[in-house]
Legacy VTK file of the C-alpha trace (Angstrom):
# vtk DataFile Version 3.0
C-alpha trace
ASCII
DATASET POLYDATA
POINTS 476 float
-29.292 5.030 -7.292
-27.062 4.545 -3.957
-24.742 2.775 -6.060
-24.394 5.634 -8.349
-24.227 7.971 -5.195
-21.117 6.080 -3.873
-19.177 6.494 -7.120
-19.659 10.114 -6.698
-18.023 9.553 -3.393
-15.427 8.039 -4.617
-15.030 10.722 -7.382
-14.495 12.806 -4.769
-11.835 11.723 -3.166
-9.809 10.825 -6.642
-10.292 14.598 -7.037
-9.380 15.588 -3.836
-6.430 13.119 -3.790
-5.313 14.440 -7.010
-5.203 17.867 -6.065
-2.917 16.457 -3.010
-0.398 14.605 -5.161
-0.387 17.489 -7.596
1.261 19.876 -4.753
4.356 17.716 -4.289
4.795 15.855 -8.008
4.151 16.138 -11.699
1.047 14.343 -12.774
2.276 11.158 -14.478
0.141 7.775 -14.739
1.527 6.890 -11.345
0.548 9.787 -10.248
-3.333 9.191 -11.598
-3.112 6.117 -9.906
-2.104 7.245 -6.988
-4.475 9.941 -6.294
-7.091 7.060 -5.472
-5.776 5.715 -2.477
-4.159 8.905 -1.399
-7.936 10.451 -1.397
-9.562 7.307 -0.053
-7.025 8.113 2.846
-7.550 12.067 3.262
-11.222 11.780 3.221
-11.240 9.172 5.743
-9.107 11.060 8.064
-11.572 13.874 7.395
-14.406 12.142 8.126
-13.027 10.909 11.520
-11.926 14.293 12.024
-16.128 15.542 11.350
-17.348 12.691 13.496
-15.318 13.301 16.394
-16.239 17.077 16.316
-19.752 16.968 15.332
-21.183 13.160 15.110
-24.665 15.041 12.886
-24.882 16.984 10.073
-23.992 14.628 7.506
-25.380 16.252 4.822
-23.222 19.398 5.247
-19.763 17.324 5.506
-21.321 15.673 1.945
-21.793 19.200 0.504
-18.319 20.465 2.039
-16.655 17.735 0.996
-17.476 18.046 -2.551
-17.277 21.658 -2.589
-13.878 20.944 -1.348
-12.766 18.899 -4.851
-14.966 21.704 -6.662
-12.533 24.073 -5.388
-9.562 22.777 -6.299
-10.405 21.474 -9.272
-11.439 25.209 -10.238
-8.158 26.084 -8.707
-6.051 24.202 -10.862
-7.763 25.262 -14.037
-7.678 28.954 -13.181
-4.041 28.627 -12.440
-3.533 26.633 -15.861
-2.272 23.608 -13.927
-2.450 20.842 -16.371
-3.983 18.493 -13.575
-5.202 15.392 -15.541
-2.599 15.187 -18.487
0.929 14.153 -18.415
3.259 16.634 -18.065
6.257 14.234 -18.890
6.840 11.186 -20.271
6.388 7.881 -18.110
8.417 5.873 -20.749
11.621 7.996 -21.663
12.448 5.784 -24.357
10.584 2.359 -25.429
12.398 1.057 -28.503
13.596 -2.331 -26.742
9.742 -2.526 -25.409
8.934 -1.842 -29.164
10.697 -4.290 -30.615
10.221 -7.522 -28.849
5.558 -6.573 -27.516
4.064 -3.374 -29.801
2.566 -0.965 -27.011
-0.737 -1.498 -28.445
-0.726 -5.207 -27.774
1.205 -4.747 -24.378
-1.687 -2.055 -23.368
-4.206 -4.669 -24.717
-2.947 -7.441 -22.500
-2.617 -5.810 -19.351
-6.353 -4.778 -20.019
-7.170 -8.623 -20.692
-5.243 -9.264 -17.791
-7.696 -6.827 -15.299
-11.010 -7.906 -17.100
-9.379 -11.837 -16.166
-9.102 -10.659 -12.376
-12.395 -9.031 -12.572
-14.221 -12.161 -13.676
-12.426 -14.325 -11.342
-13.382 -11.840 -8.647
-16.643 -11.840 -9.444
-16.927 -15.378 -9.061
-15.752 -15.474 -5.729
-18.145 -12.920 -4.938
-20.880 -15.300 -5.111
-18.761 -17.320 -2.009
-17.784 -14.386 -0.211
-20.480 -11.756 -0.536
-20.382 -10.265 3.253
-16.318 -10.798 3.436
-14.688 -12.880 6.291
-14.770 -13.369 9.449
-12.821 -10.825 10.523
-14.980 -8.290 8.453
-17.861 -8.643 9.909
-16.134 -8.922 13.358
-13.712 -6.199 13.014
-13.968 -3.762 10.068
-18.038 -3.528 8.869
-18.414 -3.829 12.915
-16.468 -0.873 13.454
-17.777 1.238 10.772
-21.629 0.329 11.597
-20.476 2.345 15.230
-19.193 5.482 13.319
-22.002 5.257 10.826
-24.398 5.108 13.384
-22.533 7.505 16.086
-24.252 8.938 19.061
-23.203 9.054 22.681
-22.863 4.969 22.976
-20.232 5.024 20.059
-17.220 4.299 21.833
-19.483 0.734 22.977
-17.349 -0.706 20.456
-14.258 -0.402 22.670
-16.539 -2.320 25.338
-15.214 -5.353 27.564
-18.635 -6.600 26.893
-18.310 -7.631 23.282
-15.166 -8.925 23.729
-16.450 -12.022 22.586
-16.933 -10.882 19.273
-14.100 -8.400 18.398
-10.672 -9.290 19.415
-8.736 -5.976 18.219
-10.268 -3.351 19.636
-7.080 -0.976 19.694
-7.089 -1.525 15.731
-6.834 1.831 14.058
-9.992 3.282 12.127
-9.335 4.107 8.518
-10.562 1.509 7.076
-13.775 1.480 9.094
-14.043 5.317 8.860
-14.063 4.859 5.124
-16.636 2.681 4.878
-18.911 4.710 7.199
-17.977 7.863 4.963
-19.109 5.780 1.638
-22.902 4.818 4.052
-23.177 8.484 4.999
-23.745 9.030 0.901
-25.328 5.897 -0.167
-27.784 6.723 3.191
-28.077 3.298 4.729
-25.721 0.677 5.520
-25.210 -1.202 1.912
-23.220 -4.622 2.184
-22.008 -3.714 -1.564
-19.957 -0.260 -0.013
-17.233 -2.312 1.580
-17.255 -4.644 -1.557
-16.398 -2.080 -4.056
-14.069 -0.240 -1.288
-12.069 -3.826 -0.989
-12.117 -4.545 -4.744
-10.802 -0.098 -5.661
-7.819 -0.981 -3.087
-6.931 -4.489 -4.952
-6.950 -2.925 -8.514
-4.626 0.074 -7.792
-2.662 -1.940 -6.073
-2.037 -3.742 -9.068
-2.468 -0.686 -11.279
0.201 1.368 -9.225
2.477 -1.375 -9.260
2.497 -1.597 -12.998
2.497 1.793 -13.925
5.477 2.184 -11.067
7.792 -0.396 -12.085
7.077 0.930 -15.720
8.239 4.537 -15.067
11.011 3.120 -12.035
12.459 -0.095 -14.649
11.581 2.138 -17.955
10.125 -0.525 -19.328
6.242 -1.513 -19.786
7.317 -5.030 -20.095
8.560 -5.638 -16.874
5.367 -3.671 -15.753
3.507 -6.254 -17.271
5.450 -8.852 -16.037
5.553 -7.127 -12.127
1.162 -7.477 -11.821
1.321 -11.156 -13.030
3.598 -12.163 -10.957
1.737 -10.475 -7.719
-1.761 -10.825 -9.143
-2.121 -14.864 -10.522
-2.130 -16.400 -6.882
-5.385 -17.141 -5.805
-4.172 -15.032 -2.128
-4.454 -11.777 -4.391
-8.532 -12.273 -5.174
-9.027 -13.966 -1.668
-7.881 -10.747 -0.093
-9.689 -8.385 -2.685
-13.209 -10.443 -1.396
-12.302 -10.335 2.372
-12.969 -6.664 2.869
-10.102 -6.661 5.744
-7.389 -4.016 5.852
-4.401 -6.385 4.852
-4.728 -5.045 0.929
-5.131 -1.788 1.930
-2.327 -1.721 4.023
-0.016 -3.406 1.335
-1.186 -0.306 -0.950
0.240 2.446 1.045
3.239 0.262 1.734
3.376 -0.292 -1.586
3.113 3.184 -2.263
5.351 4.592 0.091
8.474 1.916 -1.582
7.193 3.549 -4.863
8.069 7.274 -3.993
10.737 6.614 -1.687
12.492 4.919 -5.144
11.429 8.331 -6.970
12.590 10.444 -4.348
16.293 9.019 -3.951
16.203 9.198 -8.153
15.247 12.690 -8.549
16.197 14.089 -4.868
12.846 16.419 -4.820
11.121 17.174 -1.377
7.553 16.697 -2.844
8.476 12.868 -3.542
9.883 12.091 0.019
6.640 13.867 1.382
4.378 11.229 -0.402
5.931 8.369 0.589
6.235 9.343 4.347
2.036 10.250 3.728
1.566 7.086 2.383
3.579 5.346 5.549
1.568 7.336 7.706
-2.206 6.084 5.838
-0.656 2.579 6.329
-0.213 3.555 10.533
-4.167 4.307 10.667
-4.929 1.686 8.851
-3.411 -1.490 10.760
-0.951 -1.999 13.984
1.062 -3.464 11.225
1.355 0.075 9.710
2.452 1.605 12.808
5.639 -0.750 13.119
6.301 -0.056 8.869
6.073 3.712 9.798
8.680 3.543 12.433
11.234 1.652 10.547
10.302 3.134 7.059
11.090 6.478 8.711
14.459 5.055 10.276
15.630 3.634 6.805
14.921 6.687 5.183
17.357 8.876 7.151
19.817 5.409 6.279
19.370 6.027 2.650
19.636 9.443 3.098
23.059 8.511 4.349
23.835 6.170 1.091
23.879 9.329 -1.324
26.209 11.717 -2.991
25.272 14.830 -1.460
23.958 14.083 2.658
20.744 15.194 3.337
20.475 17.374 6.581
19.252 14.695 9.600
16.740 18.056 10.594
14.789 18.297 7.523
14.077 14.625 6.873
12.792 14.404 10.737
10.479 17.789 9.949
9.272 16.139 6.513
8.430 12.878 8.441
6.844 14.846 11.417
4.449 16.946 8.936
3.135 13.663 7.118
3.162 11.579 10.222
1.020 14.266 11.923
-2.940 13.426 11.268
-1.844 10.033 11.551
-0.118 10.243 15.104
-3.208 12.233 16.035
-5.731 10.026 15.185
-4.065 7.275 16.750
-3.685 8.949 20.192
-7.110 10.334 20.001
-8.581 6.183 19.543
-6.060 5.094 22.492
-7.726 7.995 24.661
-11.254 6.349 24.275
-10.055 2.726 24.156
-8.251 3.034 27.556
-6.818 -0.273 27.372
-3.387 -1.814 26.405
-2.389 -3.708 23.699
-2.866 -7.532 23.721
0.803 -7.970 22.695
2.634 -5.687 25.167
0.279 -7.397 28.003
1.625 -10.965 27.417
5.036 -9.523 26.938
6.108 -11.643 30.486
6.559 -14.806 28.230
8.756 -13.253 26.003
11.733 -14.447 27.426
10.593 -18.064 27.586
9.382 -17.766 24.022
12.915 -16.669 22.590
14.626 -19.709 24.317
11.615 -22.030 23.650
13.162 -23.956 20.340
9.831 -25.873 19.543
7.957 -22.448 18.968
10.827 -20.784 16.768
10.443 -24.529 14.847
6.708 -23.794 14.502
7.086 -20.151 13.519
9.467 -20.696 11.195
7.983 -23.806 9.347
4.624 -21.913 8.858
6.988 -18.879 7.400
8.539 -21.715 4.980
5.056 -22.991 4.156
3.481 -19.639 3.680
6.147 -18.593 1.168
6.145 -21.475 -0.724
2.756 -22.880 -0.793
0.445 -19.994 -0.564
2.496 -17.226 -2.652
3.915 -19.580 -5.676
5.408 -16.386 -7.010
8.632 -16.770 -4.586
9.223 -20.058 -6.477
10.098 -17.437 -9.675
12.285 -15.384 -8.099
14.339 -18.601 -6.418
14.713 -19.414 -10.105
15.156 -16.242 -11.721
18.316 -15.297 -9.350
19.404 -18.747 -9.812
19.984 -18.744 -13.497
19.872 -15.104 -14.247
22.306 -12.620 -12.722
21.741 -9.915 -11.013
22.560 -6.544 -11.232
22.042 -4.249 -8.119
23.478 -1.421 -6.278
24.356 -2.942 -3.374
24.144 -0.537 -0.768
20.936 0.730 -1.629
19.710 -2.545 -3.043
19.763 -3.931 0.812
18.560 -0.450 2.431
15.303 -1.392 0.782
14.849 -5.211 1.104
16.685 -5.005 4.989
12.981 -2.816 5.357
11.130 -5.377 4.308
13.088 -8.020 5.953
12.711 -5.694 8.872
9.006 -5.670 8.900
8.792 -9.478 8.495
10.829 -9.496 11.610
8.480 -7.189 13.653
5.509 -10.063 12.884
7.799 -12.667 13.840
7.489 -10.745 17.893
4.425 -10.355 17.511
3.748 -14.299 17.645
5.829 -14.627 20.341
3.779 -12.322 22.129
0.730 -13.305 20.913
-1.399 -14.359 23.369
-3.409 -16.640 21.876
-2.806 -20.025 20.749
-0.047 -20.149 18.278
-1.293 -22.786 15.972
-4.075 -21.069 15.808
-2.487 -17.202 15.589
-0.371 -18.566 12.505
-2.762 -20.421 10.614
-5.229 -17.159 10.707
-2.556 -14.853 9.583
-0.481 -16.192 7.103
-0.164 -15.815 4.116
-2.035 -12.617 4.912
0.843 -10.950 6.718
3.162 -11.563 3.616
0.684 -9.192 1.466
1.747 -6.320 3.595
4.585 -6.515 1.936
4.035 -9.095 -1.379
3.781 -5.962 -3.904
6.852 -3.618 -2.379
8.833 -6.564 -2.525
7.946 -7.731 -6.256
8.961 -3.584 -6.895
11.874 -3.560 -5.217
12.982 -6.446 -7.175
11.985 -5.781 -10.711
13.882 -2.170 -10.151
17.356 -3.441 -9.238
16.843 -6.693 -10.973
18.932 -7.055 -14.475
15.493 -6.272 -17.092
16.735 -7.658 -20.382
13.567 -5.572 -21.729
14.870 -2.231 -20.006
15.524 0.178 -22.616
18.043 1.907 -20.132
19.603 -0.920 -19.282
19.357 -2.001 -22.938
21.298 1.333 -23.967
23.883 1.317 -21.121
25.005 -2.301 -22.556
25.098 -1.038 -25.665
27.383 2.299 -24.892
29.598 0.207 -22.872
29.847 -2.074 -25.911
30.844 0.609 -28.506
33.568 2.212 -25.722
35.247 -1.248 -25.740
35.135 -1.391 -29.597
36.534 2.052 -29.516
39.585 1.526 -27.595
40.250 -1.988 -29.320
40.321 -0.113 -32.768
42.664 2.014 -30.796
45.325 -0.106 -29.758
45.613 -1.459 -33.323
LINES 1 477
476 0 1 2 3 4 5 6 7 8 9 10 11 12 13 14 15 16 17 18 19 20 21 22 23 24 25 26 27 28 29 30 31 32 33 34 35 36 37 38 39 40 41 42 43 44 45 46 47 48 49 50 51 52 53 54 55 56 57 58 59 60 61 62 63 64 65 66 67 68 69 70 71 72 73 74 75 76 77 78 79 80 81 82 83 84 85 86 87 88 89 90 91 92 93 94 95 96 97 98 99 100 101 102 103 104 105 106 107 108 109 110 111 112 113 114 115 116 117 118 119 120 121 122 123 124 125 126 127 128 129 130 131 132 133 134 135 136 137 138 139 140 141 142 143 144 145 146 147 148 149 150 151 152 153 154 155 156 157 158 159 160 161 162 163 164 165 166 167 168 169 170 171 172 173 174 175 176 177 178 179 180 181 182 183 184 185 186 187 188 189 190 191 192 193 194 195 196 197 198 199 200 201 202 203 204 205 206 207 208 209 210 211 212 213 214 215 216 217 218 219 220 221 222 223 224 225 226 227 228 229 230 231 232 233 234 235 236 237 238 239 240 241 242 243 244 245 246 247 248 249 250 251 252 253 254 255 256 257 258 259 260 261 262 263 264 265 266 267 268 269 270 271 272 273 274 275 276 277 278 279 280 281 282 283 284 285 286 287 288 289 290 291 292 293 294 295 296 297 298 299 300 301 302 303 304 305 306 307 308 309 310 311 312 313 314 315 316 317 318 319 320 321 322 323 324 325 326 327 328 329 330 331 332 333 334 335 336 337 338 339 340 341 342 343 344 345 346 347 348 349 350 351 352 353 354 355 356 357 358 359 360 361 362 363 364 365 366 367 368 369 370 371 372 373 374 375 376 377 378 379 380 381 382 383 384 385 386 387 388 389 390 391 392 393 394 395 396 397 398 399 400 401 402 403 404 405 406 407 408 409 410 411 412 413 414 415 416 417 418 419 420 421 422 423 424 425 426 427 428 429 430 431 432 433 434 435 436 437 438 439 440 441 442 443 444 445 446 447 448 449 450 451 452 453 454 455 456 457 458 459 460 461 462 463 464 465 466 467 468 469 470 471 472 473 474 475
């Protein structure tokens, strides 16, 4: 029965986060997608927001809530809003697709493909039941305090169990989630942060395919996109560890995804959405709150890169507006933590670090190593841009990968900050750290990438064809 309880939860915020996308964009399948971990987000910020103002009446926020998603569901179908059905088409034109996979059999193999990941994730389930380390230490630890509440809540921020959680300036989304999905079920169930893990790995892999679909126009390279970032092992090791690191590589994922729409179609709504979804990503991890700085500076640089300049003033008010809860509920956990970060207070050996070449050496190897050992997928893109050109735009092209690149770089300081051991620092992050970014980066590059399946592509080569056969008939 709490089981069944917790999928109403989770209902909820799908409606709720559907309603939310549904302001600023057209529903596509994207957009269905979407609404998941946009509503997981919303209702956790909600639930902070209930805890820190109330900390009882839990059964109220539960009715509220769902009266909430009642509402605008009602909303929308008073208004006619077509809410749940497409209102265009994802695929403009599929003929190429057609031709070489029939869309039944490509739709049947991408569902093969999830059941696959399912039962392979099941499996692991019977190795990794209660989720790492850093799980119980960190993110079920944190949530048990906001479950439980009371006036010794902010314990967790104690000097005393230092011992046992090393991040205690780590944002609360994650954590605040959880506790939200307890406050239904009634009780602390170990199975809550299981499914919460396991809904954040399969829309990351659903969003990615139905965005590089709808981005690449083709449901091939779709396909293609979620193999690639879904076969290593890293994928279903992440999806089990009930941490934030998949979680986080959603909303960056997400944010790449509508900042692509936006600087296609130029509307507001889009731009919105992906500085939301940077903003879920800075309340989720630290990591977030460095992707949200320079995802906001490389989207007034791509603002720059277009035909008609966007005015400086209304990206910065756009970014302030998403940013907003976010920013809030970051200052609001730094006022009860009252302590510094563990980065910025070792930031002394920085110097000596930089100059230091055996620790670069070390960094750098386990960079190497990480890429190429626990992520096998770089090895096919080495090979695809090695015997396949490619055709990008260049300008933008390298906007987008310089922020990745950019937010590698900000991981790369934080080891030569760290103050921990290094070996040991490295070899308990990566290949983690690479997820953050693992799906944005397999997006970026099956968008700009030359798609021999894209229809669009397909049909530019082909009107560029018949021009040149045209003005050789010509000069005859």
């Amino acid at each position: 029965m709490s089981i069944i309880i917790f999928w109403l939860s989770v209902l909820i915020s799908w409606l709720i986060g559907l309603a939310f996308v549904r302001k600023f964009r057209k529903i596509r399948l994207p957009e269905l997608a979407a609404a998941m971990p946009f509503g997981l987000g919303i209702t956790g910020f909600l639930y902070f927001a209930w805890f820190l103002i109330f900390d009882k009446y839990w059964h109220l926020y539960i009715i509220l809530e769902a009266l909430l998603a009642l509402t605008l569901f009602f909303y929308f179908k008073k208004n006619n809003v077509n809410l749940f059905f497409l209102e265009e088409k994802n695929i403009k034109d599929s003929r190429v697709d057609e031709q070489f996979l029939p869309t039944r059999l490509l739709i049947i193999m991408v569902l093969v493909f999830m059941l696959l990941l399912l039962a392979e994730n099941i499996l692991l389930s019977k190795f990794h039941g209660l989720g790492s380390w850093d799980a119980l230490a960190i993110w079920n630890y944190k949530a048990a305090f906001l479950y439980k509440g009371g006036e010794h809540w902010t314990n967790m921020f104690s000097d005393v169990l230092r011992d046992l959680d090393h991040h205690k300036d780590y944002p609360l989304m994650l954590p605040s989630i959880v506790a939200r999905g307890w406050v239904y079920t009634g009780f602390s169930d170990p199975l809550v942060p299981r499914l919460i893990s396991k809904i954040f790995a399969y829309f990351c892999v659903l969003i990615l395919y139905f965005g590089v679909s709808s981005l690449k126009q083709s449901r091939i390279a779709g396909l293609l996109a979620i193999i690639v970032a879904a076969i290593p092992q890293t994928f279903n090791l992440l999806a089990e560890s009930q941490c934030a690191d998949l979680p986080l590589a959603l909303y960056v994922l997400l944010a790449i995804f509508y900042l692509l729409s936006w600087h296609d179609s130029g509307e507001q709504g889009e731009l919105f959405l992906a500085f939301f979804a940077a903003a879920c990503g800075m309340w989720m991890k630290n990591e977030g709150i460095a992707f949200a700085a320079i995802f906001a500076i490389f989207v007034f640089l791509l603002s720059r890169l277009g035909k008609e300049k966007i005015q400086p003033f209304s990206i910065v008010k756009t970014a302030f507006i998403a940013y907003l809860p976010a920013l809030t509920a970051v200052l609001i956990l730094k006022y009860f933590q009252q302590s510094s970060n563990d980065l910025l207070d070792n930031i002394s050996v920085f110097i000596f670090r930089v100059i230091d070449f055996d620790t670069i050496r070390l960094i750098s190897s386990y960079m190497v190593q990480a890429l190429f050992i626990a992520l096998p997928w770089f090895w096919f893109f080495f090979l695809y841009l090695l015997f396949r050109p490619v055709k990008v735009k260049e300008k933008i092209s390298r906007c987008f990968l310089g922020l990745l690149i950019a937010q590698v770089t900000t991981y790369v300081l934080a080891y030569l900050l760290t103050p921990y051991d290094l070996h040991w620092h490295l070899g308990a992050s990566f290949p983690r750290i690479y997820a953050h970014i693992h799906y944005a980066f397999i997006m970026v590059f099956f968008v700009f990438a030359h798609n021999p399946f894209s229809s669009a592509e397909k049909g530019a080569i082909m009107q560029e064809n018949n021009t040149y056969d045209t003005k050789g008939v010509s000069d005859d």
